[in-house]
Biopython code that builds the backbone (N, CA, C, O; Angstrom):
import numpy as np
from Bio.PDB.StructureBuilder import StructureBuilder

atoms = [
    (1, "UNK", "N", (0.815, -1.181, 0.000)),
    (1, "UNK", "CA", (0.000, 0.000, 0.000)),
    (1, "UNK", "C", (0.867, 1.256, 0.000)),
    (1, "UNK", "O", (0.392, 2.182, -0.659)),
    (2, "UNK", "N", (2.070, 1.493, 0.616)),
    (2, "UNK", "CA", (3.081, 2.506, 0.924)),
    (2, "UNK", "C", (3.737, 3.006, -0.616)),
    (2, "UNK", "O", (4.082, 4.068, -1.134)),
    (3, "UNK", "N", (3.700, 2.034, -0.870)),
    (3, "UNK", "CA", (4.430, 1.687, -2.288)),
    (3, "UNK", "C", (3.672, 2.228, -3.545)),
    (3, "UNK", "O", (4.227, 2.881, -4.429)),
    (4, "UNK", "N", (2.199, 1.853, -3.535)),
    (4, "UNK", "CA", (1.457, 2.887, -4.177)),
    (4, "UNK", "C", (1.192, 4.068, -3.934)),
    (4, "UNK", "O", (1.035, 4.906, -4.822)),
    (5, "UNK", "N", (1.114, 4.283, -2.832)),
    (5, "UNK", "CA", (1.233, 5.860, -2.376)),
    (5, "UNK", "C", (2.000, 6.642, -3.194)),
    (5, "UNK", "O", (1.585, 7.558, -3.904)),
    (6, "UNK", "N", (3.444, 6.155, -3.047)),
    (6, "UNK", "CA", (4.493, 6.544, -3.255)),
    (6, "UNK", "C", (4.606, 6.846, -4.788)),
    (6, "UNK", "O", (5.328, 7.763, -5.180)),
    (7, "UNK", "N", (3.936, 6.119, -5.589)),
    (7, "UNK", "CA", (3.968, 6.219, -6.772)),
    (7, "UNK", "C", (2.775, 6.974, -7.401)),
    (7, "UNK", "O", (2.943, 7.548, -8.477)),
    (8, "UNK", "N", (1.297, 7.004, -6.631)),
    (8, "UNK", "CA", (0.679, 7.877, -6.629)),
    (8, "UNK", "C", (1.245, 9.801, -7.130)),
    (8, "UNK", "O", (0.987, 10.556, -8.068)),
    (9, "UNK", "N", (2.143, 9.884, -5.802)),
    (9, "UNK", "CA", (2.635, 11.001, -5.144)),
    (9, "UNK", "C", (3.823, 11.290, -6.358)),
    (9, "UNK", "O", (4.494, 12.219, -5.909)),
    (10, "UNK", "N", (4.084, 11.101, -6.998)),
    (10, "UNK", "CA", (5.428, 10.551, -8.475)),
    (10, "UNK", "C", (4.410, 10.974, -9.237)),
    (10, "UNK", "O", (4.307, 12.181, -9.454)),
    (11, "UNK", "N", (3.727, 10.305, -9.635)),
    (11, "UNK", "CA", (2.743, 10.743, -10.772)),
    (11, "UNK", "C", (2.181, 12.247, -10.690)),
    (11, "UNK", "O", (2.640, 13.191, -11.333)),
    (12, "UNK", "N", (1.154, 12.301, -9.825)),
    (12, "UNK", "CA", (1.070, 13.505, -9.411)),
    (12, "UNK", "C", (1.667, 14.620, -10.209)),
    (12, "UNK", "O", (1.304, 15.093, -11.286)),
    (13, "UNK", "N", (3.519, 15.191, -8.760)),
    (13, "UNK", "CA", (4.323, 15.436, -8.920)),
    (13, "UNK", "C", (4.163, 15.966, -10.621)),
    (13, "UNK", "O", (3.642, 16.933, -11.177)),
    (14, "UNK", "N", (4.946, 14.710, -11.079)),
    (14, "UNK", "CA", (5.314, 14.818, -12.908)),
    (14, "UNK", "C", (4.348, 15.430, -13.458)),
    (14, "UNK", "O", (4.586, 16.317, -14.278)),
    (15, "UNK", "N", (2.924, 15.046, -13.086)),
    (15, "UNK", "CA", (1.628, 15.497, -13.940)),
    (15, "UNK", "C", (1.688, 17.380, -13.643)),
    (15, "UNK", "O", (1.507, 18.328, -14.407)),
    (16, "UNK", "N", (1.990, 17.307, -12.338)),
    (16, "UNK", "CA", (1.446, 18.832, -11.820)),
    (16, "UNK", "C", (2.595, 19.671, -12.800)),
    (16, "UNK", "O", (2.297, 20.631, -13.510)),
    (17, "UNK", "N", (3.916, 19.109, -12.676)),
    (17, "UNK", "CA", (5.172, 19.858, -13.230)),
    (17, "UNK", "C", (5.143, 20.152, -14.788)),
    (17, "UNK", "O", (5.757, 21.103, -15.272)),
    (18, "UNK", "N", (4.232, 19.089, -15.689)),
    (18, "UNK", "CA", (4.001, 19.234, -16.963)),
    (18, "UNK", "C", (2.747, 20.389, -17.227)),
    (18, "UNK", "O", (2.638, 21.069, -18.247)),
    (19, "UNK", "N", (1.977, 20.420, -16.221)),
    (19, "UNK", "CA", (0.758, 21.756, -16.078)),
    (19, "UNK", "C", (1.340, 22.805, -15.537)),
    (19, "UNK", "O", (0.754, 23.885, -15.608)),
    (20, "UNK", "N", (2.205, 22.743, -15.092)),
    (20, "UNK", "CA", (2.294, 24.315, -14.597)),
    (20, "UNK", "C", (3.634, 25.145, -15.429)),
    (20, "UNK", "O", (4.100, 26.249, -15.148)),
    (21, "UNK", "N", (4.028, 24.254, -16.470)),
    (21, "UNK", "CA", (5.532, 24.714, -16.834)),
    (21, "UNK", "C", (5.683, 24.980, -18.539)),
    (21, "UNK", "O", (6.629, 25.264, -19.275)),
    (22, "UNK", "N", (4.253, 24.730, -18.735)),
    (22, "UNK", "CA", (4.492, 24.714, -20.516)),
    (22, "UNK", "C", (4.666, 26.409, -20.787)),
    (22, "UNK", "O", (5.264, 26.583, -21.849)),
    (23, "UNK", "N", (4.377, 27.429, -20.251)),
    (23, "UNK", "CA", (4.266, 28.956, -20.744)),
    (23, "UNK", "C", (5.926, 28.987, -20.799)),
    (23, "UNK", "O", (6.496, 29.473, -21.776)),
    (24, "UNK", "N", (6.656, 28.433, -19.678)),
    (24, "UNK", "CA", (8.283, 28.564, -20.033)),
    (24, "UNK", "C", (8.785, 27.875, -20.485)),
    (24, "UNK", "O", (10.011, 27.989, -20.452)),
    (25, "UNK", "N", (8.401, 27.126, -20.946)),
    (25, "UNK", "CA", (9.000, 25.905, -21.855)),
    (25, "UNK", "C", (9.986, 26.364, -22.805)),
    (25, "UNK", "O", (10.988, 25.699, -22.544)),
    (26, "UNK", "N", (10.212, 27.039, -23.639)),
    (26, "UNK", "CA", (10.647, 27.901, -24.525)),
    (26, "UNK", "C", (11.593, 29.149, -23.715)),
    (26, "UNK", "O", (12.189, 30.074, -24.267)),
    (27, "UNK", "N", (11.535, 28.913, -22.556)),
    (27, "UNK", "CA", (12.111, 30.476, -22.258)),
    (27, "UNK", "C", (10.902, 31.738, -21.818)),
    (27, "UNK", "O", (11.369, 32.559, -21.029)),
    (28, "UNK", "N", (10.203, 31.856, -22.012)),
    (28, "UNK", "CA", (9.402, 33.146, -21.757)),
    (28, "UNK", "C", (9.844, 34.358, -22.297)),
    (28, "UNK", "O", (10.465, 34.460, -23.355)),
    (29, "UNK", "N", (9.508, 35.301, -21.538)),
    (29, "UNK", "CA", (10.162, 36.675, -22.469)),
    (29, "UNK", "C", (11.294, 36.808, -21.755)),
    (29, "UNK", "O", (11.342, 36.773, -20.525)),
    (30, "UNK", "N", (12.543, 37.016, -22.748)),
    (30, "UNK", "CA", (13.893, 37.587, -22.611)),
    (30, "UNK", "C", (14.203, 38.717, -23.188)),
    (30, "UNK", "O", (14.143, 38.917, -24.401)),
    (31, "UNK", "N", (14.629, 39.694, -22.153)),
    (31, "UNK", "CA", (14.387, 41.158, -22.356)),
    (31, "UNK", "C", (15.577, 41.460, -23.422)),
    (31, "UNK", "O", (15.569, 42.184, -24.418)),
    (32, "UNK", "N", (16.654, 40.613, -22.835)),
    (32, "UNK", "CA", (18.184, 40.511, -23.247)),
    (32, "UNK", "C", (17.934, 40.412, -25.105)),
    (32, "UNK", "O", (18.394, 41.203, -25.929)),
    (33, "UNK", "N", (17.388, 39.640, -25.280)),
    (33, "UNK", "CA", (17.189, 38.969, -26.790)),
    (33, "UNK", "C", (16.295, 39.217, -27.567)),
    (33, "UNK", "O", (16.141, 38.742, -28.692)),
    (34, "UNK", "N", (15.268, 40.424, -26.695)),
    (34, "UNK", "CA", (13.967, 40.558, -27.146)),
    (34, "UNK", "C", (12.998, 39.584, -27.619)),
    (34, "UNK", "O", (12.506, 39.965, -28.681)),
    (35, "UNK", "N", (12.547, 38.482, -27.227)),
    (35, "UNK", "CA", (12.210, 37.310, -27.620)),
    (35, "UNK", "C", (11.087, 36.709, -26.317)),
    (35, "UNK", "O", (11.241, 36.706, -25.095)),
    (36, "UNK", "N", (10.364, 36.407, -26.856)),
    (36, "UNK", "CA", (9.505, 35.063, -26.299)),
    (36, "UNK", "C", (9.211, 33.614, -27.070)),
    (36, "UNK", "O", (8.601, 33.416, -28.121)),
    (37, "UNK", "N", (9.838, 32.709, -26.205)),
    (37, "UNK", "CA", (9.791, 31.592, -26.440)),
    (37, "UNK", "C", (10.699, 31.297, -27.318)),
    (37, "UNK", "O", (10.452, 30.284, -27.973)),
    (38, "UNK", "N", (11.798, 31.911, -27.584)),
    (38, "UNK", "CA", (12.468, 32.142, -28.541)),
    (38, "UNK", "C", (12.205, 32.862, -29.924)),
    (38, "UNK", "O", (13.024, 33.026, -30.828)),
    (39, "UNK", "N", (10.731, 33.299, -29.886)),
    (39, "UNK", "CA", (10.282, 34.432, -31.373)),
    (39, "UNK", "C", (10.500, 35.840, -31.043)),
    (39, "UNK", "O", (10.166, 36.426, -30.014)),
    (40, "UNK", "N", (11.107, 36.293, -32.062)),
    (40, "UNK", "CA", (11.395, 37.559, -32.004)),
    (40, "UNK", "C", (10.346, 38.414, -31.725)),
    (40, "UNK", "O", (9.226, 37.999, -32.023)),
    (41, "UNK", "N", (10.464, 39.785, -31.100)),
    (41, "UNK", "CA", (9.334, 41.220, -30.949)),
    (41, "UNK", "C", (10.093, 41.903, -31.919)),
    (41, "UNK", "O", (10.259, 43.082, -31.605)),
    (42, "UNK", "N", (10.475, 41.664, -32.707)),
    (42, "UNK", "CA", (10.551, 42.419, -33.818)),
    (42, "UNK", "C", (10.675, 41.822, -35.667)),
    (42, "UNK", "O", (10.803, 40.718, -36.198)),
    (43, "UNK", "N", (10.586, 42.840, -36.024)),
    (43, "UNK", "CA", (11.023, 42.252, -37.507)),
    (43, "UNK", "C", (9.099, 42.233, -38.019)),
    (43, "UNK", "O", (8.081, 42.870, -37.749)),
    (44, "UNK", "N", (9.491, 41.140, -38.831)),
    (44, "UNK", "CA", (8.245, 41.131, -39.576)),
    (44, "UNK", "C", (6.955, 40.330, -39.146)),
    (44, "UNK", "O", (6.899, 39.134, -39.429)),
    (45, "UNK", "N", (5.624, 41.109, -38.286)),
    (45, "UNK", "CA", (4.911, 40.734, -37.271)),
    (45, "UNK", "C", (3.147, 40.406, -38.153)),
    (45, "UNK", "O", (2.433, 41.243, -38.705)),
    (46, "UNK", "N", (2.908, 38.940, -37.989)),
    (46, "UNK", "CA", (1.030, 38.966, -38.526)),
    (46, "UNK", "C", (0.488, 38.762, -37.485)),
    (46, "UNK", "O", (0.800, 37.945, -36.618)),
    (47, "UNK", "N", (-0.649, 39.746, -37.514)),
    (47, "UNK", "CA", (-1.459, 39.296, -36.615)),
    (47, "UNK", "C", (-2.317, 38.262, -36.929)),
    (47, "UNK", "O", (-2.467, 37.872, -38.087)),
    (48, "UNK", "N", (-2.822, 37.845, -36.090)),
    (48, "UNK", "CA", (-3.767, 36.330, -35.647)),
    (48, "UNK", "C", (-4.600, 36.629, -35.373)),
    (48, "UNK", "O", (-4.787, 37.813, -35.094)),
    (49, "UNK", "N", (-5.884, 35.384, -35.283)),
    (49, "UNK", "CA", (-6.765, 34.917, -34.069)),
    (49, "UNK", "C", (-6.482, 33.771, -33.831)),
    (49, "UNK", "O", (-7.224, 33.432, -32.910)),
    (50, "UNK", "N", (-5.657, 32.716, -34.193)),
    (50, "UNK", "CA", (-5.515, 31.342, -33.811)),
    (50, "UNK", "C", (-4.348, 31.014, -33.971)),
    (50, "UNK", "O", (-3.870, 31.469, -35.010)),
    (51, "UNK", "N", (-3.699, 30.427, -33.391)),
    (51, "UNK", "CA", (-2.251, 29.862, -33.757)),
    (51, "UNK", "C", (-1.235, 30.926, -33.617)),
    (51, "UNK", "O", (-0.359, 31.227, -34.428)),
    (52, "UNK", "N", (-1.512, 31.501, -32.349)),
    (52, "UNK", "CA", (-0.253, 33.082, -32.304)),
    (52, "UNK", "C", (1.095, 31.818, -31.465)),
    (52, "UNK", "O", (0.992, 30.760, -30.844)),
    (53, "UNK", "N", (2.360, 32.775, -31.949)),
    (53, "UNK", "CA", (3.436, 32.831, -31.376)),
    (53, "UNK", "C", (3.302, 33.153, -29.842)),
    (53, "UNK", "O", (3.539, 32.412, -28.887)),
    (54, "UNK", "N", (2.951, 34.190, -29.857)),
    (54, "UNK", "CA", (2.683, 35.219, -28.610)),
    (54, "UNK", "C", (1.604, 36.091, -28.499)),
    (54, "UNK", "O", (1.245, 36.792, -29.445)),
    (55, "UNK", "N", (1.107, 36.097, -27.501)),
    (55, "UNK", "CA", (-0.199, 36.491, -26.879)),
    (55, "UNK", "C", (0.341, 38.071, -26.643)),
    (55, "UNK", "O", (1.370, 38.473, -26.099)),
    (56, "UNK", "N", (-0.495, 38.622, -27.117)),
    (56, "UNK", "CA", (0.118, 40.301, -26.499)),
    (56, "UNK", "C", (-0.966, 41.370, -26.162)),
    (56, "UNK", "O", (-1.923, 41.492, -26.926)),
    (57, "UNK", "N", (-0.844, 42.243, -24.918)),
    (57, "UNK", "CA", (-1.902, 43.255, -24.672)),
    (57, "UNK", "C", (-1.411, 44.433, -24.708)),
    (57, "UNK", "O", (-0.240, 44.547, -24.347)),
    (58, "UNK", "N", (-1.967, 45.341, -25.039)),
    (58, "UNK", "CA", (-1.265, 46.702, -25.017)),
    (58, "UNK", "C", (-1.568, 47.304, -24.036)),
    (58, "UNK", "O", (-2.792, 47.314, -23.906)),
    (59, "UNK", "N", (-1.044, 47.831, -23.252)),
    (59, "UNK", "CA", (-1.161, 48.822, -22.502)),
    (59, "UNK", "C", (-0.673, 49.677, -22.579)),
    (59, "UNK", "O", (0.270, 49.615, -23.368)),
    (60, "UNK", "N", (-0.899, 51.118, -21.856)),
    (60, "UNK", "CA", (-0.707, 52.337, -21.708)),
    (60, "UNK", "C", (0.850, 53.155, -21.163)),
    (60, "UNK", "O", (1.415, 54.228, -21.375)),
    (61, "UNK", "N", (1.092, 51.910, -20.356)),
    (61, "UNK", "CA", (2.536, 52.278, -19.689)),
    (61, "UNK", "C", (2.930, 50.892, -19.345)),
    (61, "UNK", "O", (2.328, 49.937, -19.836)),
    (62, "UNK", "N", (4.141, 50.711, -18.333)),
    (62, "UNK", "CA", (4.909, 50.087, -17.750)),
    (62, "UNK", "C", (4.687, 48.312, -18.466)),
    (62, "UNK", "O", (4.330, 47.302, -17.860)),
    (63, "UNK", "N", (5.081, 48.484, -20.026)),
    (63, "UNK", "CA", (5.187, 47.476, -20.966)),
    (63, "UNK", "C", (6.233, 46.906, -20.648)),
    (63, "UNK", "O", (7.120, 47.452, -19.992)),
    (64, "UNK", "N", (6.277, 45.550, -21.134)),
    (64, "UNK", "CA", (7.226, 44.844, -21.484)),
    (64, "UNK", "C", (8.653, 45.118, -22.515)),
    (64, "UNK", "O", (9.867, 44.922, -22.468)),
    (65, "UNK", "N", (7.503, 45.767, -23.562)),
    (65, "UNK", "CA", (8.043, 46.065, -24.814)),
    (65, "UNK", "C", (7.031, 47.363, -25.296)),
    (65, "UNK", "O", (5.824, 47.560, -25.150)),
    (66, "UNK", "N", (8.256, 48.238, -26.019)),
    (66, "UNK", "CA", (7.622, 49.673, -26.337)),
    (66, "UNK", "C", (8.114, 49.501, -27.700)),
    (66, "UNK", "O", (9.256, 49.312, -28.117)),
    (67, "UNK", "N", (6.756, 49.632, -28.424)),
    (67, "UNK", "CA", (6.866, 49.073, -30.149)),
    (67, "UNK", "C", (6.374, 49.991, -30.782)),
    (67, "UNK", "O", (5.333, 50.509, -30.376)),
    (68, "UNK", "N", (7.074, 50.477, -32.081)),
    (68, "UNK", "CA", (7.160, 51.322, -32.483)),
    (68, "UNK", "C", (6.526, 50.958, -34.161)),
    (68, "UNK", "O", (7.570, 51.028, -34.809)),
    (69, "UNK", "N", (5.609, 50.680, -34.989)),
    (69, "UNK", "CA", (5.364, 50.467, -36.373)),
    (69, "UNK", "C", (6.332, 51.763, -37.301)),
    (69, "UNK", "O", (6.509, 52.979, -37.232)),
    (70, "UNK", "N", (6.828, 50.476, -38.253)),
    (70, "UNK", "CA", (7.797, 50.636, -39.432)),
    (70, "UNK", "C", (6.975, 50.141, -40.512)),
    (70, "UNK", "O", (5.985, 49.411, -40.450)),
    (71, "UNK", "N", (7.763, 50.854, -41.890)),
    (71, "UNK", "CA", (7.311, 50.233, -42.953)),
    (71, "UNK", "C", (8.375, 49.749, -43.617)),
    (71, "UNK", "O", (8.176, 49.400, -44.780)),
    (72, "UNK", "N", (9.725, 49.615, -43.056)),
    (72, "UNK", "CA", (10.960, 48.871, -43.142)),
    (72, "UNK", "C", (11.870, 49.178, -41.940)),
    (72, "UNK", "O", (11.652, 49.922, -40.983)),
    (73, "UNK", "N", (13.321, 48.156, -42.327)),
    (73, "UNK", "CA", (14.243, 47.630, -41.452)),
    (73, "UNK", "C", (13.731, 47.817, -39.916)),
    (73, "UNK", "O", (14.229, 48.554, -39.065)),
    (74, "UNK", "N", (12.810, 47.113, -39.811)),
    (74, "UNK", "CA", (12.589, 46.381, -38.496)),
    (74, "UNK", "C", (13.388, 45.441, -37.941)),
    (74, "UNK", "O", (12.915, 44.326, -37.722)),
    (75, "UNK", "N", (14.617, 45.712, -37.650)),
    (75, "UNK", "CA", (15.548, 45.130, -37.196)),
    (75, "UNK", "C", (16.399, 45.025, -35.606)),
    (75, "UNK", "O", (17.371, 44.467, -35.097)),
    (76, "UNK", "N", (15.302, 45.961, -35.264)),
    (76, "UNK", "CA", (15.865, 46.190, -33.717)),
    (76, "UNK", "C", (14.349, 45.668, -32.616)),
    (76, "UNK", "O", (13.222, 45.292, -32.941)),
    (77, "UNK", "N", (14.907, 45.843, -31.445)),
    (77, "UNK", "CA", (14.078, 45.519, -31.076)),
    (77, "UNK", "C", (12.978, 46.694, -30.522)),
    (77, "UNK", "O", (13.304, 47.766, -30.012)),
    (78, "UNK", "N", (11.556, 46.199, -30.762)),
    (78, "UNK", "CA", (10.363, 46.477, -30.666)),
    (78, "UNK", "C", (10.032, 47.252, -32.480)),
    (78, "UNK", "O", (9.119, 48.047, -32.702)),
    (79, "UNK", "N", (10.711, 46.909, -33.201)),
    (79, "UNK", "CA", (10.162, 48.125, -34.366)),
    (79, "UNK", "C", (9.350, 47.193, -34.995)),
    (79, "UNK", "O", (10.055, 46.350, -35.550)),
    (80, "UNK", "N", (8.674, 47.077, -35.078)),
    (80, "UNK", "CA", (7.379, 45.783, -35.896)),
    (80, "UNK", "C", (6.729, 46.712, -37.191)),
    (80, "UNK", "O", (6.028, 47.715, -37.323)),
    (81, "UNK", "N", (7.404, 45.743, -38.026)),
    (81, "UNK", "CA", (6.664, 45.878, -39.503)),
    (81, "UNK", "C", (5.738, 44.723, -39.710)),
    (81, "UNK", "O", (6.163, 43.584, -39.903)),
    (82, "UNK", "N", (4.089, 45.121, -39.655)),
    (82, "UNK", "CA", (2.809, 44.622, -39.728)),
    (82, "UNK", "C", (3.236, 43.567, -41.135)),
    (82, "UNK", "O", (4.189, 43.882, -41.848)),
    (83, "UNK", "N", (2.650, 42.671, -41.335)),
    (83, "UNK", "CA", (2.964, 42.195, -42.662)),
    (83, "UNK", "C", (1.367, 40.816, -42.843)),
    (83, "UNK", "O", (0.734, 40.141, -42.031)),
    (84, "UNK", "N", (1.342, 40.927, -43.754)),
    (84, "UNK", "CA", (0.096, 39.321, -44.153)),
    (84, "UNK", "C", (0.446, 38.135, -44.321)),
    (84, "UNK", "O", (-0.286, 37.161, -44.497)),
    (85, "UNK", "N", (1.928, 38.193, -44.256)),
    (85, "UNK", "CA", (2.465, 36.837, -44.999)),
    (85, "UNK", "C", (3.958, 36.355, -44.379)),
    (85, "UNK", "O", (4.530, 36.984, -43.488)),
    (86, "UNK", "N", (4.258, 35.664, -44.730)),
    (86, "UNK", "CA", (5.941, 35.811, -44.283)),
    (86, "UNK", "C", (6.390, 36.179, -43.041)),
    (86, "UNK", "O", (7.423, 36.848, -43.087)),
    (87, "UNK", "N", (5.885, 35.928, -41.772)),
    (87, "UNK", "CA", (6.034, 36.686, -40.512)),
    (87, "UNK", "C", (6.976, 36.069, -40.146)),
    (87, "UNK", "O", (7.148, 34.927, -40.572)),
    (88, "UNK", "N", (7.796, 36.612, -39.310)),
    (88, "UNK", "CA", (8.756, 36.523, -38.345)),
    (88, "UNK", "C", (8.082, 35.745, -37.087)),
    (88, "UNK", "O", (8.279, 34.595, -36.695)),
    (89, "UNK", "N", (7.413, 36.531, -36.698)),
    (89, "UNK", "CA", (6.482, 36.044, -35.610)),
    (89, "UNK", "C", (5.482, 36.485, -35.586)),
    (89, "UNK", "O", (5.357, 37.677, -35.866)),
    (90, "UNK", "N", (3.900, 35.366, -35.096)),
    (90, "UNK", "CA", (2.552, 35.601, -35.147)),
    (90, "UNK", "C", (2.131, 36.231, -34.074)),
    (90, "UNK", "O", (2.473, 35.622, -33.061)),
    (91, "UNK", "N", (1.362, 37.467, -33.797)),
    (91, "UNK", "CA", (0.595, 37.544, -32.497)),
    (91, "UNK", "C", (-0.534, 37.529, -32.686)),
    (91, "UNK", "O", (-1.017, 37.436, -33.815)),
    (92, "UNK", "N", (-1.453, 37.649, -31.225)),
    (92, "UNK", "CA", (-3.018, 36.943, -31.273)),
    (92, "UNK", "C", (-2.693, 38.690, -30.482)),
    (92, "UNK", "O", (-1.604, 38.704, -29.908)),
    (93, "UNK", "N", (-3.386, 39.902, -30.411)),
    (93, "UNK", "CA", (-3.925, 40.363, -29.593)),
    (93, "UNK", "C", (-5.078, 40.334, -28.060)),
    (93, "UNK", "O", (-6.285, 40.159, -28.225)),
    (94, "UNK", "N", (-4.750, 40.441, -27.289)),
    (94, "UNK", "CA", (-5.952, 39.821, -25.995)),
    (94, "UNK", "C", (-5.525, 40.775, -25.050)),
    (94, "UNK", "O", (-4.534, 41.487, -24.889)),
    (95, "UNK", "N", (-6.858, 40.509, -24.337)),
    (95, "UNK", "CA", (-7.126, 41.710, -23.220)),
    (95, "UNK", "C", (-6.437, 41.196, -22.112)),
    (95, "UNK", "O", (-5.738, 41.887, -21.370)),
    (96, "UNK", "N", (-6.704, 39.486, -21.940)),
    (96, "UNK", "CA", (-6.438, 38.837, -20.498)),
    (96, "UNK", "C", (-5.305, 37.748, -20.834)),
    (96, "UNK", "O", (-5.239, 37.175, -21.922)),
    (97, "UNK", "N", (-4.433, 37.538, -19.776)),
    (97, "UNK", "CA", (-3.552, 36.435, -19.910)),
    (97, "UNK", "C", (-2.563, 37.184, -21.124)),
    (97, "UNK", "O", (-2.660, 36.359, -22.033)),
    (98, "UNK", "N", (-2.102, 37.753, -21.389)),
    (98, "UNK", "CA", (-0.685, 37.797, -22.003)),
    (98, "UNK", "C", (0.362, 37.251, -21.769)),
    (98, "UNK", "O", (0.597, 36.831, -20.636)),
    (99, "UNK", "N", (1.246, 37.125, -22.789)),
    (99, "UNK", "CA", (2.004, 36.508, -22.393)),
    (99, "UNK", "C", (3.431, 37.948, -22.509)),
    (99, "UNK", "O", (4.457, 37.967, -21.831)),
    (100, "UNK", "N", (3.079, 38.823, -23.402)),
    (100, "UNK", "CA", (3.770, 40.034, -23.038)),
    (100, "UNK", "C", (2.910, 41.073, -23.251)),
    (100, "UNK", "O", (1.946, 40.980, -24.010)),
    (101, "UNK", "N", (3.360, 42.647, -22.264)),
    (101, "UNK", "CA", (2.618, 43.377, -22.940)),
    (101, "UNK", "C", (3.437, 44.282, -23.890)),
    (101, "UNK", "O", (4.570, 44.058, -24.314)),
    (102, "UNK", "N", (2.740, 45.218, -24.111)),
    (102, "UNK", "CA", (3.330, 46.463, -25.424)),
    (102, "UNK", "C", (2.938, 47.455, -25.625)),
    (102, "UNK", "O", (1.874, 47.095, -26.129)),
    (103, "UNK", "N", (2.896, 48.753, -25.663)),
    (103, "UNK", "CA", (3.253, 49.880, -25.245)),
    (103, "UNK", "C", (3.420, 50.691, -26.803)),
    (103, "UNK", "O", (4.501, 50.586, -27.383)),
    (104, "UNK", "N", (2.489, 51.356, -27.324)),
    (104, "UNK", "CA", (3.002, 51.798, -28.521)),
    (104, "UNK", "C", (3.512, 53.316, -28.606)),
    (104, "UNK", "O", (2.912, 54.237, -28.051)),
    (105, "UNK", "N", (5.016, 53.525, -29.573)),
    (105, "UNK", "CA", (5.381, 54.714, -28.785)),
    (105, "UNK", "C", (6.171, 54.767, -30.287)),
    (105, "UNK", "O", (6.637, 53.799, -30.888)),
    (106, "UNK", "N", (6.180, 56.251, -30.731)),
    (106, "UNK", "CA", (6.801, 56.723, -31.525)),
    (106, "UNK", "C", (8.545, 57.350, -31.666)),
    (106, "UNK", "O", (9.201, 57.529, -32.692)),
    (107, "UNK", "N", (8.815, 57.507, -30.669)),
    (107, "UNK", "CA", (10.389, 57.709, -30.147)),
    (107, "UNK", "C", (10.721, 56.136, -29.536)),
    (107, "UNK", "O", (9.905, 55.368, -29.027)),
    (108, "UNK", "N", (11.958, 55.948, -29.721)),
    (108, "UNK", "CA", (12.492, 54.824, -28.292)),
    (108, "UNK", "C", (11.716, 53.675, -28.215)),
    (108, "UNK", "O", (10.952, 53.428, -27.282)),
    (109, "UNK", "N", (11.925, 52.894, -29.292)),
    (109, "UNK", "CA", (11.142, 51.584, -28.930)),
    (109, "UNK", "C", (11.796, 50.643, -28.293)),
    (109, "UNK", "O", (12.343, 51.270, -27.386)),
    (110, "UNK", "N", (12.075, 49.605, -28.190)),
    (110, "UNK", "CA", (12.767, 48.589, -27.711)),
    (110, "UNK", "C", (12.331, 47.686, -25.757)),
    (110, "UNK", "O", (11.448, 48.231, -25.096)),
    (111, "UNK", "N", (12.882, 46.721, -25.301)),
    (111, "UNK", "CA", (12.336, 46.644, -24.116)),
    (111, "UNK", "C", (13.052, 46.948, -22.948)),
    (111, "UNK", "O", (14.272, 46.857, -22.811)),
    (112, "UNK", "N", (12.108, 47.365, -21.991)),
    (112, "UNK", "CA", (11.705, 47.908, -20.875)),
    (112, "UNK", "C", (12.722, 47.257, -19.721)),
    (112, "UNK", "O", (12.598, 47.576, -18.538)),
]
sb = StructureBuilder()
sb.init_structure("model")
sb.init_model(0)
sb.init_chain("A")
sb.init_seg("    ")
for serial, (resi, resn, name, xyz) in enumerate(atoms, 1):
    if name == "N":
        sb.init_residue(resn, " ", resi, " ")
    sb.init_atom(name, np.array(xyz, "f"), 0.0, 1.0, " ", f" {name:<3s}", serial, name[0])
structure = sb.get_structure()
């Protein structure tokens, strides 16, 4: 009986550690690299409703990332050139649960 317990309590464990750990799986956001999950916040950005890279909310201040729209060399970080096709990386826009936020700002983009 101890013995199942024990393995009970193992399972568990593993089960709980596979639910609570998939958002970092990838890394999360790295300010250093500008990146979540390893996809870039910059460069060439489609928006979504299904199948995003990264979940993103905008807010007003104290962003993650302060992004700036280009219509070229989006090459730094936060300068996002909108695009339909060919993305760099997908976002889903959302109000709740982000996974970063963003900050739109015409001087000084980059992260926070």
């Amino acid at each position: 009986m101890k013995r199942l317990a024990v393995v009970a309590a193992v399972v568990f464990a593993v089960a709980l550690g596979f639910v609570a750990s998939p958002a970092n799986a990838g890394g999360g956001f790295n300010k250093g690299n500008c990146t979540f999950n390893g996809k870039k916040l910059y460069g060439r950005i489609q928006e979504v409703t299904i199948f995003p890279d990264v979940k993103v909310k905008v807010v007003p201040s104290l962003a993650d990332v302060k992004v700036k729209k280009v219509t070229g060399f989006a090459n730094t970080c936060g300068r996002w050139q909108m695009v339909t096709s060919f993305a760099d990386t997908r976002v889903q826009f959302v109000t709740i649960f982000p996974d970063v936020t963003i900050e739109y700002v015409n001087p000084s983009p980059g992260a926070n």
